[in-house]
C-alpha positions as CSV (number, residue, x, y, z in Angstrom):
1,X,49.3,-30.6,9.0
2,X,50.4,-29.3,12.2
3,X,47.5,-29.8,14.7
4,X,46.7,-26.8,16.7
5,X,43.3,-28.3,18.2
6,X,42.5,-31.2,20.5
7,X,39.2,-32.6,21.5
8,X,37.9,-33.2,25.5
9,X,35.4,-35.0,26.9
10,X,34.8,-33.7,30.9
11,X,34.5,-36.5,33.1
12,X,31.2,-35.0,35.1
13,X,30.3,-31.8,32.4
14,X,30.2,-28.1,33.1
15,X,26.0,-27.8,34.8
16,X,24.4,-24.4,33.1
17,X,22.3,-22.4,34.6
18,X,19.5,-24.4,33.1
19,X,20.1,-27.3,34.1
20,X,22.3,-28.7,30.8
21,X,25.1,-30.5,31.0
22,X,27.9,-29.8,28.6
23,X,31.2,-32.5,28.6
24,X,32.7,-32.3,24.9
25,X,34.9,-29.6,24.0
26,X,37.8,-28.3,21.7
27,X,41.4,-26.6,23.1
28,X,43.3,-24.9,21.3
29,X,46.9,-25.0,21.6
30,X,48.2,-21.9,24.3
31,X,49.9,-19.0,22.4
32,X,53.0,-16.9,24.8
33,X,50.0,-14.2,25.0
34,X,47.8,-16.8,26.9
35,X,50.5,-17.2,29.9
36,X,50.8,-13.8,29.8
37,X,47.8,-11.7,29.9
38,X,46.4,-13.1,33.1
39,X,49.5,-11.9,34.9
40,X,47.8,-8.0,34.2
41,X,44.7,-9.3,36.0
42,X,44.2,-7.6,39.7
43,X,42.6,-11.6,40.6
44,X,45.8,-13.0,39.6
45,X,47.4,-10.7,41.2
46,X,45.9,-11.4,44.7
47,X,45.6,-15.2,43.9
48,X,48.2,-16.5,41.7
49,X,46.6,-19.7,41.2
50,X,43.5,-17.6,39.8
51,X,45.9,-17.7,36.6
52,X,44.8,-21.5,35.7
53,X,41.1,-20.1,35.0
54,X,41.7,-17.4,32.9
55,X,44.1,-19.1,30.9
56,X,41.7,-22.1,30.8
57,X,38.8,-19.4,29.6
58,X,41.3,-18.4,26.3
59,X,42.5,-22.0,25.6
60,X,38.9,-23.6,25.3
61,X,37.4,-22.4,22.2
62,X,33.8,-24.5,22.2
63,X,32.3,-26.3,25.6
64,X,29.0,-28.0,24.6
65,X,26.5,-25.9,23.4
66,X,28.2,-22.9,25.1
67,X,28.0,-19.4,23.1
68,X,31.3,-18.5,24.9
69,X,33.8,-20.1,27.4
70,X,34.1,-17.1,30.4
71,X,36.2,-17.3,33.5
72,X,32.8,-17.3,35.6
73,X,32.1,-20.9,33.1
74,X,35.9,-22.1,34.6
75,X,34.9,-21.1,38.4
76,X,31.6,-23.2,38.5
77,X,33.2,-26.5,37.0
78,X,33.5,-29.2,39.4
79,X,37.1,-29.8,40.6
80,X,37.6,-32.7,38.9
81,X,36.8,-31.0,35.5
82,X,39.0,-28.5,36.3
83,X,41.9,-30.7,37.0
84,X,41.2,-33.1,34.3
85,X,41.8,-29.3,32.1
86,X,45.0,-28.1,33.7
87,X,46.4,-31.7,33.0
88,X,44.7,-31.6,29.4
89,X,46.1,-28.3,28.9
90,X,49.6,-29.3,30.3
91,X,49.8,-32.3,28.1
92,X,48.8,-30.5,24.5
93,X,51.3,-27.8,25.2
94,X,53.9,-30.5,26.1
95,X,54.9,-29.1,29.3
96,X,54.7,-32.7,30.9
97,X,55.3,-36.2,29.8
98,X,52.5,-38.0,31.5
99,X,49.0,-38.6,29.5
100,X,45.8,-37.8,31.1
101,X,44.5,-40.9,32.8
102,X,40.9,-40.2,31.3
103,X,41.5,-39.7,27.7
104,X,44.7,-42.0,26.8
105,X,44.2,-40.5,23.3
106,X,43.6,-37.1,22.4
107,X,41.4,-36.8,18.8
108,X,42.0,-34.0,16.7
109,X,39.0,-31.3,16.2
């Protein structure tokens, strides 16, 4: 079966308004549509690199006990969360060769 879903664990965890800290997730694999919606966005369009977090927002499809996964959720992650994504995302998709460093294997959801 062709696996279209990849577990995550966040180094430090995405920090609700609450107080609770979410670090497991699921990512889906990115569809053409994924890349491509965000460049409609007016923030994208004034900040390229704005791009990452929406796309980041449609690719993650559970984040702890999180109802949904917004781009406001992407914005307050801690930076290393954030990059530890974009090379999670990068790696799934097969758009590099390199692993990331803090999950050398990625479980399937």
């Amino acid at each position: 079966m062709f696996q279209t879903e990849f577990e995550f664990t966040l180094p430090k965890g995405y920090l609700d308004s609450e107080g609770n800290l979410h670090r497991k997730g699921v990512m889906r694999l990115a569809r053409a549509m994924d890349e491509i919606v965000p460049l409609r966005d007016p923030r994208v369009k004034s900040n390229p690199a704005y791009a990452t977090v929406i796309i980041l927002s449609r690719v993650i499809t559970k984040l702890g006990a999180l109802e949904e996964v917004t781009p406001a959720t992407i914005e307050d992650l801690f930076a290393c969360d954030l990059n530890y994504l974009h090379q999670f995302y990068r790696q799934i998709n097969e758009l590099e060769e390199e692993n990331v460093e803090s999950d050398k294997s990625i479980k399937p959801s």
